[in-house]
C-alpha positions in Angstrom: -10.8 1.5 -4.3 -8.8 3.6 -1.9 -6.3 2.2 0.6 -4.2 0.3 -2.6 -6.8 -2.0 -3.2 -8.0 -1.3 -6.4 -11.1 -3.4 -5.9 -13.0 -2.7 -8.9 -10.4 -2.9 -11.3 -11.3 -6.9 -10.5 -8.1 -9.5 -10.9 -5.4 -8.1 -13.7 -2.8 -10.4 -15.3 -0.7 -8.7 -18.3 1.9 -11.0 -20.0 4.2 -10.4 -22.8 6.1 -13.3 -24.3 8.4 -13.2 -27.3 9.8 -17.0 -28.5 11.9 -17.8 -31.3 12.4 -21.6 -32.5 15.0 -22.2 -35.2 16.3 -25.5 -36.4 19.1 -26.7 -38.5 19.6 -30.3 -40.5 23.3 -30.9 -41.4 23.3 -34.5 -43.0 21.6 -37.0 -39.8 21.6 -34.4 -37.3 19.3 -31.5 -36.1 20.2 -28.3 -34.0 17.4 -26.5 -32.2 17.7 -23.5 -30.4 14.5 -22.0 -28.4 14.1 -19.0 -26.9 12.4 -17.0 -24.5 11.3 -14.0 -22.9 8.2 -13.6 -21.0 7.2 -10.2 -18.8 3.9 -10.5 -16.6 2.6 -7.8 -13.9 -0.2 -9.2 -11.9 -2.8 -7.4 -9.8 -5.1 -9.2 -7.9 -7.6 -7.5 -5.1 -9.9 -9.7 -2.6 -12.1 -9.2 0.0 -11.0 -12.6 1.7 -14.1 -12.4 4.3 -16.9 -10.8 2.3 -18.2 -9.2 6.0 -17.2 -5.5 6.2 -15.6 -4.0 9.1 -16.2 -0.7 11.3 -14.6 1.5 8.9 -15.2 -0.4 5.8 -12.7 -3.6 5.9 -12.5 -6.8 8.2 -9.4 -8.3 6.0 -9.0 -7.0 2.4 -6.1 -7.0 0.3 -4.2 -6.2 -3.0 -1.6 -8.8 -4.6 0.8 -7.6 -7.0 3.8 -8.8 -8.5 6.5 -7.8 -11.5 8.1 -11.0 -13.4 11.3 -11.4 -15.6 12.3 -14.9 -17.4 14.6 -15.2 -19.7 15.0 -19.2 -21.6 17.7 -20.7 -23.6 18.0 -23.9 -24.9 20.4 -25.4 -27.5 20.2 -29.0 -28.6 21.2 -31.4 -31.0 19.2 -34.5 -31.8 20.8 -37.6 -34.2 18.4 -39.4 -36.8 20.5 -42.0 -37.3 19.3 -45.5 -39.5 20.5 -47.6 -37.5 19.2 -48.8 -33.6 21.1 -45.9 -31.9 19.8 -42.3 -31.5 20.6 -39.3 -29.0 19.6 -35.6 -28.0 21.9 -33.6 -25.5 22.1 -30.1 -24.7 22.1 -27.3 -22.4 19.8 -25.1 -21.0 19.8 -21.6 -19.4 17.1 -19.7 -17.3 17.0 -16.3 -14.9 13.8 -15.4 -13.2 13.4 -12.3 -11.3 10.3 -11.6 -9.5 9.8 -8.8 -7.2 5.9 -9.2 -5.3 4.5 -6.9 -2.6 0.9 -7.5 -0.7 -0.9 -4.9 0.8 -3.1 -5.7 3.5 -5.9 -3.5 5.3 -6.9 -5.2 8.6 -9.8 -4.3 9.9 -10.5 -7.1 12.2 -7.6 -5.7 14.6 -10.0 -2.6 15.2 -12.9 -5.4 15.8 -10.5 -6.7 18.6 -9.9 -2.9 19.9 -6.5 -2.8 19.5 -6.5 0.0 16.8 -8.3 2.3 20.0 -6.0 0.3 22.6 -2.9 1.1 20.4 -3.5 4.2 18.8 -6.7 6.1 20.2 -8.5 5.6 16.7 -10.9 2.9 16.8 -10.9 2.5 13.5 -7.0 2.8 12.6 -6.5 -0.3 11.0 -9.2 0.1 9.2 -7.5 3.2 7.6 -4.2 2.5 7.3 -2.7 -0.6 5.3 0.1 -3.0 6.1 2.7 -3.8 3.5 4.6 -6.9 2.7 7.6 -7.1 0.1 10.0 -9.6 -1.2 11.9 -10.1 -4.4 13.9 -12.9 -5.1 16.4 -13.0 -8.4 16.9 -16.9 -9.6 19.6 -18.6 -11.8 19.1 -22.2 -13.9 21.7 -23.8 -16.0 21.9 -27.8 -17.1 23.3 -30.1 -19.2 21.5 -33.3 -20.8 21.6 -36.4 -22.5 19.3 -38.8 -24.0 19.9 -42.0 -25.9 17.9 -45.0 -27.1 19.4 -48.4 -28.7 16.9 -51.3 -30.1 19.8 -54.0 -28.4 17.6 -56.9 -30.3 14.9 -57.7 -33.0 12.1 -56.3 -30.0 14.1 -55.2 -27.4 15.0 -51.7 -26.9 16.7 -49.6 -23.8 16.9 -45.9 -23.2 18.4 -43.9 -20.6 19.1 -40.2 -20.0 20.8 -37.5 -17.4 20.5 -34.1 -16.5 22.6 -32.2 -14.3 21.0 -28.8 -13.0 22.1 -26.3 -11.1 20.3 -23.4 -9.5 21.6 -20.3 -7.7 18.7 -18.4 -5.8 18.9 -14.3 -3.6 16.3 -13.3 -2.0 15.7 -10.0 -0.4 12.3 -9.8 2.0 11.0 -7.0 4.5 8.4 -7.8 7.4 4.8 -7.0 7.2 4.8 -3.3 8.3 2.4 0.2 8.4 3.4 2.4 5.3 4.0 4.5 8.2 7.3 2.4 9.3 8.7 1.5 6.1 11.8 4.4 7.3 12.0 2.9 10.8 10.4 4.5 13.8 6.5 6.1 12.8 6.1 8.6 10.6 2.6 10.0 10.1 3.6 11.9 7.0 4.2 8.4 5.1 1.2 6.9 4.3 -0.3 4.7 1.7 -1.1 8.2 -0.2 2.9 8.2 -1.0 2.4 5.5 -3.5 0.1 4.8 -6.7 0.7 0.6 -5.8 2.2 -1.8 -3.6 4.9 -2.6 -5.4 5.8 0.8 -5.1 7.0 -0.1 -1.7 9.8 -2.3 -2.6 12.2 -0.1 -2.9 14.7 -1.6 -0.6 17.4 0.6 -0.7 15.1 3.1 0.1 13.1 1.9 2.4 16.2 -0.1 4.5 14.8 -0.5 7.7 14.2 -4.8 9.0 15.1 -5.7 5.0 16.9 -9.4 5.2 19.1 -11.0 2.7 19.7 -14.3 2.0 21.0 -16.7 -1.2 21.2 -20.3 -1.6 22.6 -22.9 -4.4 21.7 -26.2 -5.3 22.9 -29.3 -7.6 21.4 -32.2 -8.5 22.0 -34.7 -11.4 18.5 -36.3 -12.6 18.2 -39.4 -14.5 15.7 -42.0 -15.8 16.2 -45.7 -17.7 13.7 -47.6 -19.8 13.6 -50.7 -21.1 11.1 -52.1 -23.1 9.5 -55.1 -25.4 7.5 -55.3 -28.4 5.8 -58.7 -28.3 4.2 -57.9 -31.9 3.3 -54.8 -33.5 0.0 -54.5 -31.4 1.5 -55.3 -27.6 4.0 -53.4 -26.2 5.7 -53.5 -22.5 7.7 -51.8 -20.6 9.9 -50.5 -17.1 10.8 -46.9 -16.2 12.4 -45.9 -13.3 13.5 -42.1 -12.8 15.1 -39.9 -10.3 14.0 -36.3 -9.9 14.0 -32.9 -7.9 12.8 -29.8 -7.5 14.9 -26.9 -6.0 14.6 -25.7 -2.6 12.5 -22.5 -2.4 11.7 -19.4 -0.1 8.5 -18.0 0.9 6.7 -15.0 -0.5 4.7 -14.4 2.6 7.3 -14.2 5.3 7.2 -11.8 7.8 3.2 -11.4 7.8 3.6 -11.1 12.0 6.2 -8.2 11.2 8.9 -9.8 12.2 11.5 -12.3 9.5 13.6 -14.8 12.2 16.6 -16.6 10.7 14.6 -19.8 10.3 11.6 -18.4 8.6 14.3 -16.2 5.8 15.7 -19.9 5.3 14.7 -22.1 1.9 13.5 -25.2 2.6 16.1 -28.6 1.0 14.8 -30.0 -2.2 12.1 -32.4 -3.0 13.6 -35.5 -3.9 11.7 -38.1 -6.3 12.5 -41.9 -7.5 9.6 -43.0 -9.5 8.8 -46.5 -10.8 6.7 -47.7 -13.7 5.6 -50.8 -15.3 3.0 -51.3 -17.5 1.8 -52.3 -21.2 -0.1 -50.9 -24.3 -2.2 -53.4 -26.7 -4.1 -52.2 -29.9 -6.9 -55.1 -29.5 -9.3 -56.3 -32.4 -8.2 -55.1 -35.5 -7.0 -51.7 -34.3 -10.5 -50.5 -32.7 -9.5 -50.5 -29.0 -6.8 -49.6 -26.9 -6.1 -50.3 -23.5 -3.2 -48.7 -21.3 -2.3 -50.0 -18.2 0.4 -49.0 -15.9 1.6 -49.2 -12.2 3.6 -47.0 -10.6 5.6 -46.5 -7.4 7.0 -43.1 -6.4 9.4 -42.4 -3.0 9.7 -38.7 -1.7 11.9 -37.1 0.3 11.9 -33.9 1.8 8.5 -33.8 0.4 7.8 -29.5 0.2 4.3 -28.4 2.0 3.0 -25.5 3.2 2.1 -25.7 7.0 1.0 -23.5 9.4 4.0 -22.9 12.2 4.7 -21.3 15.4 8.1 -19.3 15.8 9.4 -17.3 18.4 10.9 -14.0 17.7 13.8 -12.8 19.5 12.0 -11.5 22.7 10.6 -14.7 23.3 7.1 -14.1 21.6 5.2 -16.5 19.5 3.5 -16.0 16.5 2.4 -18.4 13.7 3.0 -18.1 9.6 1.9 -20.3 6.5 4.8 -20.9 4.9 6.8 -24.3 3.1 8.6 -27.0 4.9 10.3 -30.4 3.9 7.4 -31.9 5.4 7.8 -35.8 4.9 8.8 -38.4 3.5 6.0 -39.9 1.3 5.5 -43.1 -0.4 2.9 -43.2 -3.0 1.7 -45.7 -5.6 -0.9 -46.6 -7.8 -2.8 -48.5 -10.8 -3.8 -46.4 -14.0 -6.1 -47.8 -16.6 -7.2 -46.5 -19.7 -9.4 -48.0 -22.4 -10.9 -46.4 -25.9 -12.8 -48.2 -28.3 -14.2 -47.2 -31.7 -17.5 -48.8 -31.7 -18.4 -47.7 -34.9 -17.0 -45.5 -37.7 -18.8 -42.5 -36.2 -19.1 -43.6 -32.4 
């Protein structure tokens, strides 16, 4: 329980949410607004080896992390009698997170490098290393939605988004509590602070903090078209384009040191997703039976792989972190049948 860990307070997760729906109907049309706020602190201690070290550790650590979002959305949606209907809106999100892990390495004392470093065979052991980031985030879009039954069976939909998202970050390398004011000083130690997150103060604590901010736009889109041979078969096509943002990494600088390329996001995930398939209601409405194929192209697919880099002295060191890793194809058959048997069964 020393060190920051906290081990037997076990995994904490706290949330607070507060949401509030409202809808209007003026004569065929509806206005919705929903919004949200949501607060959540998280705590979470392991013991990632389950073998202790020779003070007490081999690699144990706290995660903890403070989040902010804040939802709006305002749309109106046409109920119309006759084969046209629509929705469109906008929508409106911030997200500020601020996350700190503290790490107690004790394996680096198995190695001898907390004797070889600092006379103290067990110094790692003893003294914790601290990683911080915070990263403030900004959503906004606009969308549209339509459908039209063109003919007696026929029907055709299509819809649009256009998003934008603004992202800063702000990150510090891995360091000893010791270092968090540049240089070493033994008077600062994990004893200054009641958490990690304590530790992200970085105004304070100044020293190797890097800054970096990033926007993207994208419009999204889908179209469906779609027949009703009788009231018990139904077809149809969908194809839709997507993305998800580009993102930065929360566990940057874990080799104490944040190079330009690892501070960078990584590009967005691009999507363009294909779909065919049919729904029957089969004897009598007892059975059903789905079917659909589908054909999805990714680009600038985002994984998380383990890299080297090179710092600016010419050493390597390697990091897990997220990288537009490939471009995928992917596609598949998915079939789905339910039958009532009996009344009960």
């Amino acid at each position: 329980d020393d060190l920051l860990l906290h081990m037997s307070d076990g995994h904490q997760v706290d949330i607070d949410g507060y949401y509030l729906n409202m809808d209007w109907t003026i004569d065929e049309y509806t206005i919705s607004s929903v919004t949200g706020y949501r607060e959540q602190d998280s705590e979470l201690p392991n013991t990632y080896t389950g073998v202790t070290g020779p003070g007490g550790s081999t690699f144990d650590a706290n995660r903890q992390d403070h989040r902010e979002t804040f939802q709006q959305e305002l749309r109106i949606a046409s109920e119309f009698n006759g084969p046209f209907n629509f929705v469109a809106g906008g929508f409106y999100q911030t997200d500020d997170t601020t996350f700190c892990v503290n790490q107690v390495l004790g394996f680096l004392d198995l190695f001898g490098l907390g004797f070889d470093t600092f006379g103290d065979p067990t110094f790692f052991d003893n003294n914790p290393q601290v990683l911080c980031n915070e990263q403030e985030a900004e959503s906004y879009a606009f969308f549209g939605d339509f459908t039209y039954d063109f003919a007696e069976r026929w029907s055709f939909g299509g819809g649009a988004r256009w998003t934008k998202e603004e992202k800063d970050w702000t990150g510090r390398p891995q360091v000893l509590y010791q270092q968090l004011e540049g240089g070493f000083d033994p008077n600062l130690t994990w004893e200054n602070f009641s958490e990690p997150l304590g530790a992200a103060k970085f105004n304070k604590y100044s020293t190797g903090v890097v800054k970096d901010d990033e926007s993207w736009d994208e419009p999204t889109y889908q179209a469906t078209i779609s027949y009703a041979a009788s009231d018990d078969f139904f077809t149809y096509f969908t194809y839709s384009h997507g993305f998800k943002s580009g993102a930065y990494n929360d566990q940057t600088g874990t080799a104490g040191v944040i190079t330009p390329e690892s501070a960078s996001p990584t590009d967005p995930e691009k999507a363009d997703s294909y779909e065919l398939g049919f729904k029957a209601d089969l004897w009598d409405n007892s059975a059903r039976l789905d079917v659909a194929a589908f054909y999805v192209e990714y680009s600038d697919a985002q994984r998380d792989l383990v890299a080297i880099f090179e710092n600016e002295f010419g050493a390597e060191f390697q990091e897990t972190r997220f990288f537009n890793a490939a471009d995928m194809e992917v596609y598949g058959l998915e079939v789905q049948f339910t039958m009532a048997v009996t009344d009960n069964f």
